[in-house]
C-alpha positions in Angstrom: 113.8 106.5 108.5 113.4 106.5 104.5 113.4 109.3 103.0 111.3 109.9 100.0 113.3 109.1 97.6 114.5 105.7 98.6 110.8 104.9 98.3 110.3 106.2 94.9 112.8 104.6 92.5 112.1 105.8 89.0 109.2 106.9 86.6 107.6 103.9 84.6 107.4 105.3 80.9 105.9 102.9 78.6 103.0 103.1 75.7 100.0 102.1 78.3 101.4 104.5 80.9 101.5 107.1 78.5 97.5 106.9 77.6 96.7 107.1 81.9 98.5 110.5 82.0 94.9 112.0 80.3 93.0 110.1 83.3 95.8 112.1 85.8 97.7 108.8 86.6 101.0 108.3 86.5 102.9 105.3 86.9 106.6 105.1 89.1 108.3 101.7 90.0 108.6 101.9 93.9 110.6 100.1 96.6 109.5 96.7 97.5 108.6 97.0 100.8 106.7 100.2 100.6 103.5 100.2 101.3 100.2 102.7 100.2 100.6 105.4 102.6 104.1 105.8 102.6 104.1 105.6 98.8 100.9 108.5 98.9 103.7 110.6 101.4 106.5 110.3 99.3 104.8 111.3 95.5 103.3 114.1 97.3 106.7 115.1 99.0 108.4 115.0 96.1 106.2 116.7 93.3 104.2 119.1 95.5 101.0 117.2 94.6 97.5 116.0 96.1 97.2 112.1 95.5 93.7 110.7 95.3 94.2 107.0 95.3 97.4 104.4 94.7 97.5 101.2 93.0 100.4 99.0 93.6 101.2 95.6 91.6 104.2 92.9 92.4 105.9 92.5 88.8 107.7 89.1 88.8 111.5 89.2 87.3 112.0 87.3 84.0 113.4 84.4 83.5 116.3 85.2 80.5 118.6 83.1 78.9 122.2 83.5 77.3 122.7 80.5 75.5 122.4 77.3 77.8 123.0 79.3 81.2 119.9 80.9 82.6 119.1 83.6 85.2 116.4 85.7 86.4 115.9 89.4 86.8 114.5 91.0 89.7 110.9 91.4 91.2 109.5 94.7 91.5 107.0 97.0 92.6 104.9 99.1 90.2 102.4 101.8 91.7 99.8 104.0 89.9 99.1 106.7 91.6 96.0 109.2 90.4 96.0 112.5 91.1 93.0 114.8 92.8 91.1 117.1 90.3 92.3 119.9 91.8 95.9 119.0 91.7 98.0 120.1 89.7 100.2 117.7 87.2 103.4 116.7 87.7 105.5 118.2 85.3 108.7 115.9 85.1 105.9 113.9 82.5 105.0 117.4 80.5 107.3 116.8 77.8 106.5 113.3 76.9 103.1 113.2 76.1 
């Protein structure tokens, strides 16, 4: 059994995710195997907060190169998961905005 944590690798902080947080979503990379409900579990496990909806994307790995040798860096998972009205925010993202 995974524990909540093992689903929920790290918070996704970038410009656009930044603008969602006044529309109550946030956005967290996630494990690739996880699936909606078990990413809805683990968010509200974690932060002590009512989930409305999750949206979940596969993020291909780019393709980098260092001169003439070439590699790729890993897929991911991204999920944006929105928050009920009546929830309350998650405050890990209270300082950024």
């Amino acid at each position: 059994m995974r524990t909540p944590h093992d689903i929920v690798i790290r918070p996704v902080v970038s410009e656009h995710s930044m603008e969602q947080f006044a529309d109550r979503k946030y956005t967290f990379a996630v494990a690739l195997d996880a699936n909606k409900i078990e990413i809805k579990k683990a968010i509200e496990e974690i932060f002590g907060v009512k989930v409305e909806k999750v949206t979940t994307m596969r993020v291909l790995g780019k393709v980098k190169r260092m001169g003439m040798h070439s590699g790729k860096r890993p897929d991911w998972k991204k999920a944006i998961v929105k928050l009920t009205p009546d929830s309350k925010t998650i405050e890990f993202f209270e300082g950024m905005v």
